[in-house]
Every structure is written in structure tokens, then in C-alpha cells.
C-alpha positions as CSV (number, residue, x, y, z in Angstrom):
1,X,39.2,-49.8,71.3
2,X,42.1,-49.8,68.7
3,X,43.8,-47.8,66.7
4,X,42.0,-49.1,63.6
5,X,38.7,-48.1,65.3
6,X,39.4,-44.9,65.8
7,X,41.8,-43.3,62.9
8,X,44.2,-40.4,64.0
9,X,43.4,-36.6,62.4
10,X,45.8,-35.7,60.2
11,X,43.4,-32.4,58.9
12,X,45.1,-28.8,59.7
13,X,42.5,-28.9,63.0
14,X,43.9,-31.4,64.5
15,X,47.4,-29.4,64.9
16,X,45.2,-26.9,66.8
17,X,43.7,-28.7,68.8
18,X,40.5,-28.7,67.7
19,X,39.7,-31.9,66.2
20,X,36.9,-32.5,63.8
21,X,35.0,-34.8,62.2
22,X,36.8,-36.7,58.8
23,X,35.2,-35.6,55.9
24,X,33.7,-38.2,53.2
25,X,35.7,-39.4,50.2
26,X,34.2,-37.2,47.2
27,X,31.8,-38.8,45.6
28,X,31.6,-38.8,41.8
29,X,29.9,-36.2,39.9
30,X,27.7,-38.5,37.1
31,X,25.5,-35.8,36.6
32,X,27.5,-33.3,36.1
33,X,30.2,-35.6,33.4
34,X,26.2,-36.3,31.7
35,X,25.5,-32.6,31.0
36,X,29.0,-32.0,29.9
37,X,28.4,-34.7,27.1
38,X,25.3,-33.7,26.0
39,X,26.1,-30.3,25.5
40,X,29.1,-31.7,23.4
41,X,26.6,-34.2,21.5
42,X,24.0,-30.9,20.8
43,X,26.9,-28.4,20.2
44,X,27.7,-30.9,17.2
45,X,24.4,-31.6,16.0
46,X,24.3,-27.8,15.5
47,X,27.2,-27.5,13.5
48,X,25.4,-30.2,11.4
49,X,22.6,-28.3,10.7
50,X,24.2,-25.1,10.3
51,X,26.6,-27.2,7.8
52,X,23.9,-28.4,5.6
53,X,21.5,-25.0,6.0
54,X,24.6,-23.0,4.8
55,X,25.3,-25.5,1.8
56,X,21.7,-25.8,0.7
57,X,22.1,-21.5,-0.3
58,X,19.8,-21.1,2.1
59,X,21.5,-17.8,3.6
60,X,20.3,-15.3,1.6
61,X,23.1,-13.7,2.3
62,X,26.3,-14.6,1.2
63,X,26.9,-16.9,4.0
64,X,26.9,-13.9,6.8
65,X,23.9,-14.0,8.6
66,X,22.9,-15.1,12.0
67,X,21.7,-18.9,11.3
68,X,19.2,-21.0,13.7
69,X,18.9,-24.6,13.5
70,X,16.4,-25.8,11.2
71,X,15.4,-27.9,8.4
72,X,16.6,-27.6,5.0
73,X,14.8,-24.8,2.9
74,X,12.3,-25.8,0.4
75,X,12.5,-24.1,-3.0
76,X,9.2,-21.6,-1.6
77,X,10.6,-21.0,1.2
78,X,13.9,-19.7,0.1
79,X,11.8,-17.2,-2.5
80,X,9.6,-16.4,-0.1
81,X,12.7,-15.4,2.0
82,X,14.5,-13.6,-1.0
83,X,11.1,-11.9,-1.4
84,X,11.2,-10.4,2.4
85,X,15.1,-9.6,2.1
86,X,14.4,-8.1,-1.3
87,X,11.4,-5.5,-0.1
88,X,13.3,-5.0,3.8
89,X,16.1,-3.6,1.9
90,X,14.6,-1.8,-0.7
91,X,15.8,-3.3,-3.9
92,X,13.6,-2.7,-6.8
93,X,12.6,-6.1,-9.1
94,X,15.0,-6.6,-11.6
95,X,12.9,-8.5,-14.2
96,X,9.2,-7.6,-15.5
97,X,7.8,-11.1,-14.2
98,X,9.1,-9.9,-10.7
99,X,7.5,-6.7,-11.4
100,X,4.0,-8.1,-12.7
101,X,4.0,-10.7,-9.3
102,X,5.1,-7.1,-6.6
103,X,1.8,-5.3,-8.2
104,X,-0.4,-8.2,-8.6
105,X,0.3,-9.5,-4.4
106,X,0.3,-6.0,-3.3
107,X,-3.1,-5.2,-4.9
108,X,-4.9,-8.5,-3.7
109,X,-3.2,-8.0,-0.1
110,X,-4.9,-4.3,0.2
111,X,-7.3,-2.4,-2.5
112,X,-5.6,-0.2,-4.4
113,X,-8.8,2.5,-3.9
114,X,-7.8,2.1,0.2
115,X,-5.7,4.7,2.0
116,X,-3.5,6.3,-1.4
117,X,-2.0,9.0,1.2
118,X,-1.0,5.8,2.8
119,X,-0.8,7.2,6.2
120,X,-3.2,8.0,9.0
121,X,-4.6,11.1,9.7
122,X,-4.0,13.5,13.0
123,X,-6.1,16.0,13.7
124,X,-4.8,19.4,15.2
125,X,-6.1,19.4,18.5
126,X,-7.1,23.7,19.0
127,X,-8.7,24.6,22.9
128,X,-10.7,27.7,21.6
129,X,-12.4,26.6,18.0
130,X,-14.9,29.7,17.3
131,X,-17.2,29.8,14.2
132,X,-15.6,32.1,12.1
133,X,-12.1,29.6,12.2
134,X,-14.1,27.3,11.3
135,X,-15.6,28.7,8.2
136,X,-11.9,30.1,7.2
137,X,-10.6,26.7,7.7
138,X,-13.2,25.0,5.4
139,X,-12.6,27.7,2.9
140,X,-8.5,27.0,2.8
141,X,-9.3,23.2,2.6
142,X,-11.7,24.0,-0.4
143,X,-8.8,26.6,-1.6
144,X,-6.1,24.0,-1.3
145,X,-8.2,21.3,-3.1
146,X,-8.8,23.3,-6.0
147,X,-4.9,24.0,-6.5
148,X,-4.4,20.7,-6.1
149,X,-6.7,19.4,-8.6
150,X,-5.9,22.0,-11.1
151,X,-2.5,21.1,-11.0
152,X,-2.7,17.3,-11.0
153,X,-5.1,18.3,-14.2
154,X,-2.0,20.3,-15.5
155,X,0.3,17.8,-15.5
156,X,-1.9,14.7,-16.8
157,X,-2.4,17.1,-19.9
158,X,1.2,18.3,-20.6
159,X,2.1,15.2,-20.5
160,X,-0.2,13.6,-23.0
161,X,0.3,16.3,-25.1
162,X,4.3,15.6,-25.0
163,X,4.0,12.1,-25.8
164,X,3.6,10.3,-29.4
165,X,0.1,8.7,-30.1
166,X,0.7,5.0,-30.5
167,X,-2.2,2.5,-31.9
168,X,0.2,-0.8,-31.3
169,X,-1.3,-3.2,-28.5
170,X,2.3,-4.5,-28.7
171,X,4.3,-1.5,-28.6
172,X,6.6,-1.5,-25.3
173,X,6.2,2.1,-23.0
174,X,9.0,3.9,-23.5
175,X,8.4,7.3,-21.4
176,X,7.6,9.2,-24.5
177,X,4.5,7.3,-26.0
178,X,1.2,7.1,-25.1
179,X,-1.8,4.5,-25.9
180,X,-4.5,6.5,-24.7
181,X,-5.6,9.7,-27.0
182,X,-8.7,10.9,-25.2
183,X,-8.9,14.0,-28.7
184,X,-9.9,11.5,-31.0
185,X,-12.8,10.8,-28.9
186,X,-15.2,11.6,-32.2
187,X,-14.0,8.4,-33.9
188,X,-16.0,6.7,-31.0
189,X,-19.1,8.3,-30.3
190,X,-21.5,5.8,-31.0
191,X,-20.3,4.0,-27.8
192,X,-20.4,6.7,-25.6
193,X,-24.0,5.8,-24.9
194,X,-22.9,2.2,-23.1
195,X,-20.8,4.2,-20.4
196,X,-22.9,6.6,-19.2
197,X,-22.4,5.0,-15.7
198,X,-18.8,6.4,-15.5
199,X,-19.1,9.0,-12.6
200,X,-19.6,12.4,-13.5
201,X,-20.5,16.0,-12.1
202,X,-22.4,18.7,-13.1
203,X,-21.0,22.0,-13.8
204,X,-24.3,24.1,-12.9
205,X,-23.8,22.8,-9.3
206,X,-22.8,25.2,-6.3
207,X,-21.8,23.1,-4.1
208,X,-19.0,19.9,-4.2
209,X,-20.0,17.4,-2.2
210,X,-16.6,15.9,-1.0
211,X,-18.1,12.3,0.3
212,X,-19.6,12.0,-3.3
213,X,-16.8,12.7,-4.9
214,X,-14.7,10.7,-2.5
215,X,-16.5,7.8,-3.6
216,X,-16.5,8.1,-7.9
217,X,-12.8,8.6,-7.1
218,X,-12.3,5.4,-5.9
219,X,-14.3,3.8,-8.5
220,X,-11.7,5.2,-10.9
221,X,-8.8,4.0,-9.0
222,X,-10.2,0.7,-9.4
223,X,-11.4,1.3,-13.0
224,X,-7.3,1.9,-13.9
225,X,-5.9,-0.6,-11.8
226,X,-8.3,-3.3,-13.6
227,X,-7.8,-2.1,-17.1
228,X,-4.5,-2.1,-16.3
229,X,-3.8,-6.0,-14.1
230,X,-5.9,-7.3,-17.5
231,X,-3.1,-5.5,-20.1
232,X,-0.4,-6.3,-17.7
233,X,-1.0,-9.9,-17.9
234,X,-1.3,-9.9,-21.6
235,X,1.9,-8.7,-21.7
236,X,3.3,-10.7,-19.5
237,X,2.4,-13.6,-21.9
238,X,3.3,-12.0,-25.1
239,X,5.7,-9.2,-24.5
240,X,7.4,-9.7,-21.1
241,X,7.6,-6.0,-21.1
242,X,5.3,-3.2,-19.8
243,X,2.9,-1.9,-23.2
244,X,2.5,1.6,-24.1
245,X,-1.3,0.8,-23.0
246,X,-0.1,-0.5,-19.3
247,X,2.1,2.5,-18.7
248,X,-0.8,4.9,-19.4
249,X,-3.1,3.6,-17.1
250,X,-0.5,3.1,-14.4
251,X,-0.4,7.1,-15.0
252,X,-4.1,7.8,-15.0
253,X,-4.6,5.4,-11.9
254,X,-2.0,7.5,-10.2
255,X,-3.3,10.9,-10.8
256,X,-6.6,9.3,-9.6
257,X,-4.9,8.3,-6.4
258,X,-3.3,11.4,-5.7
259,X,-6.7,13.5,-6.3
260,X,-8.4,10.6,-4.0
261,X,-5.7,11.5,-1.4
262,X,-6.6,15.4,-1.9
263,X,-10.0,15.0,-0.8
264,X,-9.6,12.6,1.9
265,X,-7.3,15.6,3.6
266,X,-10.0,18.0,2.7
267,X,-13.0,15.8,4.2
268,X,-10.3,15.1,7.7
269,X,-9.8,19.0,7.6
270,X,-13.0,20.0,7.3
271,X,-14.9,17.4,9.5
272,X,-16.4,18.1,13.0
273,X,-14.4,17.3,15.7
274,X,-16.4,14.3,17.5
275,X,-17.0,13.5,13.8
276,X,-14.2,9.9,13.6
277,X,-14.9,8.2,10.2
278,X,-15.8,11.1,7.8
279,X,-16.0,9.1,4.4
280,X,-16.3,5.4,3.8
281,X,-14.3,3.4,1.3
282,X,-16.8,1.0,-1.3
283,X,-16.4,-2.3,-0.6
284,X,-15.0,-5.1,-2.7
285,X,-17.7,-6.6,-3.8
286,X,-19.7,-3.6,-4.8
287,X,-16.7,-2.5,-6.2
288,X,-16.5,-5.6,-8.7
289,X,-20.1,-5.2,-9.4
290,X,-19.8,-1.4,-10.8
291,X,-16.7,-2.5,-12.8
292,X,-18.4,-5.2,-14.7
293,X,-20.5,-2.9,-16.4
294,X,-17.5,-2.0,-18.6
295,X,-17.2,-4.0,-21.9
296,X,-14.0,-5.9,-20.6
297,X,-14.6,-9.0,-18.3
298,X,-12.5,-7.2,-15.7
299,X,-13.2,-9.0,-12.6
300,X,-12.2,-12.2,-14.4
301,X,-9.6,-11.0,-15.8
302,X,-7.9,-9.4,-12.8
303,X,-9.0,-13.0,-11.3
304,X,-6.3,-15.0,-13.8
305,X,-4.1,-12.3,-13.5
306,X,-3.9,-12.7,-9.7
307,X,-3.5,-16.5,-10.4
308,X,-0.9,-16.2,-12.4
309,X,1.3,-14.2,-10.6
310,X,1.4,-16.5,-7.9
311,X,2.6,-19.2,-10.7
312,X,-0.8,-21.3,-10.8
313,X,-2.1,-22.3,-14.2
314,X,-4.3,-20.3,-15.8
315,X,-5.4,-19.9,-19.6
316,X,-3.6,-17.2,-21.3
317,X,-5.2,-14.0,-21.6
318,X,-7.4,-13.1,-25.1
319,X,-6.7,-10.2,-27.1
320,X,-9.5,-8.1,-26.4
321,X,-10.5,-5.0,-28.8
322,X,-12.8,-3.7,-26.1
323,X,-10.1,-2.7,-23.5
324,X,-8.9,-0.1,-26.1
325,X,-12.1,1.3,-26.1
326,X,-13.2,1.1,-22.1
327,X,-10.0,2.8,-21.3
328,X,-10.5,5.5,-24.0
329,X,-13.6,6.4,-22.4
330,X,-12.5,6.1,-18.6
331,X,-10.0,8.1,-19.2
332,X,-12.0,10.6,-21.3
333,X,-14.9,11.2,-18.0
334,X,-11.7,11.3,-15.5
335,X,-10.1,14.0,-17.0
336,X,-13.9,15.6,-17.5
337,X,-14.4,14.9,-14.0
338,X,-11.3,17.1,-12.5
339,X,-12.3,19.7,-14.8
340,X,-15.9,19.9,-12.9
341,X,-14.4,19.4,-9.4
342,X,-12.0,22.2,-10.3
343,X,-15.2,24.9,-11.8
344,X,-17.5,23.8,-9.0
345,X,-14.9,24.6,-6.0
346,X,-14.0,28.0,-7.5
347,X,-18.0,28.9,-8.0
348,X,-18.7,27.2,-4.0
349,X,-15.1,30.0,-2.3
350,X,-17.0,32.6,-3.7
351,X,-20.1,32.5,-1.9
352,X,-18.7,31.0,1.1
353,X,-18.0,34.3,2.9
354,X,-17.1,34.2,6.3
355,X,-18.1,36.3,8.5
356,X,-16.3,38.3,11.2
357,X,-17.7,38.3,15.0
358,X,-19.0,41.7,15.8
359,X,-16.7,43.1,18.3
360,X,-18.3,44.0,22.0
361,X,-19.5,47.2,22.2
362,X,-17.0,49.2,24.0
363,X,-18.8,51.0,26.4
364,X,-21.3,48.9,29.2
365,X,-23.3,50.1,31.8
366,X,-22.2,50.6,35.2
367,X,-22.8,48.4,37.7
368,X,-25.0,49.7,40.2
369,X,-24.4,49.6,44.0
């Protein structure tokens, strides 16, 4: 055997004596060279993207937000972007077509007679309930309701009685104007026989139901927010500003809301406590049903009104001398209606009377051995 056969050790183990195998020549790393490139090619291609997103004003923000790779924006998307950005950081619409499209969408996404507290209710969870805190607790939720309504009654009337009487349909809501004057009611009275199906109570009763009266609230939260989507849009068309008309049934809509709200917290406080869904909230459909008893198509009105703020074609809106007159009236019953909840909770505290649990007697036999 030669020296060619058998190499000599040059490694450090061979100065120590301990001689090893030779190791191989290193081999060359392809797949390792591949992945470098393709992160290069993909680490480019981003930068593309990012490029082109940023160009197209597709940020949103200025040009200092966190970008991903994607396509260009279309026109919707990017408003449908501005839209999100818009309501997550709590920037009111500038313009009254922005306005008219926020209230239209947010009443087709969830019925404006649905939840106006607009939270969800949390019962007080008590170990020891006895009858007479029951009775005293119904009797501060009946107490607390009647403030409430009186007060909410207070302020609707102070402020129509602070505002100027306006008989323009075109005449823009200033704060200080009102469309609605409910005390020249006599001017109307032969119509007052085609709405007697507005809700209404009577004062010789002694006892409120709440669930009744939970439900004709609602129908006037969804008589105002009609009335109003159909005026809205008819300004929107010929105005492109909020009418005196609008503005006061945005008002009477809220008061109804805010009474609606008042007895929902009555019915939670005064329900049983296995008792889980205390009221029920009317449907859509029967909902539409009830409201096209009114004069004014409604329901097809609030339809094109819908349409239209999601900028489809639609016909432009009439200019209809009944709406005047339907909201004259609804507003007319509503303000009756409070007035009767108000006289019928004060007559129902007054013979509620709770009564005390007679003490133990204080002396007891004793026990016998």
C-alpha cells in the first residue's frame, strides 16, 4: 500500500495521537442559497404591493398605518373603510347626505323600537327576598316610573312652548322652530275619527298594565321614526338640510324611546325572579302592518328611503299633504298617552299598600321535659 492510498492526518488529532477519520469536503448548501432568494423575490413583491396600496389612497390614514398585502381598493371598499374608521373613532358626519345614510343603515340593521336603553339588563341577585320587599320594590319601580314620565312630559312641553310655530314644509330646523303644533288640534277634527287606532289609555283605570303599555310604546317609536325616514328623504332631495318637520319628530321619537326604556326597567325590576323574558318586542312585520293604517304610505316610503341611502335609484319622494296631518295627530295621542300613564300610576301607589310582617309574639311556651 502507498502513500497515495492512504493520505497522512494533518487534523489537530493526529498531533495527539489519536487519529481519526478525514472528514468529507462540505458539500453545497442549494437549499439553503434557494430559500435565501425567495425570501428576497417575496420581500420585493411586498414592497410592490405596499407601493401601489399606499399610492392608490388606500390608507385611510395619512400613510401611517400597519399595511398587509393586498389588492388595490375598489372605490366601495375604500368608503366602506372610511365608514368603519369614521364610527371606531367617533367622528360625527360632516355633511347631511352622510347623516341621512348613518340613520337610514343603522335603522334597517336593528329596529329602532328594539333595546332604546341599549344595554342588557342585570338583575340584583338578593338570598332572603320576603313578600313585603317585594311589594316595596314594585311600589319604587311604579314611583320611579311616574317621575320619569312626568318629567320626560315636562320637558317635551317646555320645549314646544319655547319654540316658533312654523307651517313651511321647506323651512330648515333651526333649534328654535317647531313643525308640529299639537294646540291647534281644532282646525283638524274632522280627521280625528281615521286614527282612532293610535294607542291610547283610559284614565278611569286603576291599574297600568306595563307589558301593554310596553308594547303602544313601541308602536310610537316606530310611528316617529317612519314619519320621520319619509320627511328625511324628502329633504334630502330638495333641501339637503334637516326640515323643521324632521327635527320634531326626531324629538318626539326620542322622548318615546326614553319612556320605552322607563318601562322596560320597571317590568325587569318588578318581574319574578325565574321570570327571563318579561315583555316581548312587536315584530317587523306586524309592525309595518299597524303603521299602514296611517294616511302616509309609510312602509313604502321608508322602503325608497332605505334605497336611497345606500345610493340605488329610486324615484324621488312626492310631496305629501297627509304627513303634516298623521304627525299632528301621533304626536297629539303621545303626549295624551304620558299624561294617562302618569294619572293611572299615581291612582295604582295609592292603593298598593304594603303591608308589614306581624312580628313573633314575644313570649312562647316552654318546652316541656
Amino acid at each position: 500500500m502507498t502513500t497515495a492510498d492512504c493520505p497522512l492526518d494533518v487534523s489537530t488529532t493526529a498531533s495527539a495521537g489519536n487519529p481519526t477519520v478525514p472528514l468529507p469536503p462540505p458539500v453545497e448548501r442549494r437549499h439553503h442559497t434557494n430559500r435565501i432568494w425567495w425570501l428576497l423575490t417575496l420581500t420585493l413583491v411586498i414592497m410592490c404591493e405596499l407601493q401601489q396600496f399606499a399610492g392608490g389612497g388606500g390608507g385611510g390614514g395619512g400613510g401611517s398605518g400597519v399595511f398587509g398585502v393586498a389588492a388595490a381598493p375598489t372605490p366601495t371598499e375604500t368608503s366602506s373603510v372610511a365608514k368603519r374608521l369614521q364610527k371606531r373613532h367617533g367622528h360625527p358626519p360632516a355633511t347631511f347626505r352622510e347623516r341621512f345614510q348613518l340613520e337610514l343603515n343603522a335603522s334597517n340593521a336593528k329596529l329602532d323600537w328594539v333595546n332604546t336603553c341599549g344595554g342588557k339588563w342585570h338583575a340584583r341577585r338578593t338570598q332572603n327576598k320576603r313578600t313585603s320587599n317585594v311589594c316595596k320594590k314594585r311600589q319604587m319601580a311604579l314611583q320611579s316610573l311616574q317621575n320619569q314620565t312626568g318629567r320626560e312630559l315636562r320637558t317635551l312641553q317646555a320645549e314646544d312652548k319655547s319654540r316658533n310655530t312654523t307651517n313651511s314644509i321647506r323651512e330648515v330646523g333651526t333649534g328654535t322652530n317647531k313643525a308640529i303644533n299639537i294646540s291647534k288640534l281644532r282646525k283638524w277634527e274632522f280627521h280625528r275619527q281615521h286614527y282612532k287606532f293610535l294607542p291610547r289609555l283610559n284614565d278611569s283605570s286603576k291599574q297600568l298594565n306595563l307589558r301593554h303599555v310596553h308594547r303602544d310604546l313601541q308602536f310610537y317609536v316606530a310611528a316617529f321614526s317612519y314619519l320621520r325616514h319619509a320627511k328625511l328623504h324628502w329633504d334630502y332631495v330638495n333641501l339637503q338640510a334637516e326640515s323643521a318637520m324632521s327635527a320634531d319628530l326626531k324629538r318626539m321619537r326620542t322622548t318615546a324611546g326614553r319612556v320605552l326604556c322607563n318601562v322596560e326597567m320597571a317590568i325587569n325590576a318588578t318581574a319574578q325572579r325565574r321570570q327571563r323574558q318579561s315583555f316581548k318586542v312587536v315584530p317587523l312585520a306586524l309592525m309595518e302592518k299597524r303603521l299602514q293604517q296611517f294616511k302616509t304610505p309609510l312602509v313604502q316610503l321608508h322602503q325608497q328611503a332605505s334605497l336611497a341611502a345606500r345610493n340605488e335609484a329610486v324615484e324621488p319622494p312626492p310631496q305629501s299633504a297627509k304627513l303634516p296631518v298623521d304627525a299632528l295627530f301621533a304626536k297629539y295621542e303621545f303626549v295624551q298617552y304620558l299624561k294617562s300613564v302618569r294619572r293611572i300610576l299615581a291612582r295604582q301607589r295609592q292603593q298598593l299598600k304594603c303591608r308589614k310582617k306581624p312580628e313573633a309574639a314575644a313570649t312562647k311556651k316552654p318546652l316541656q321535659n
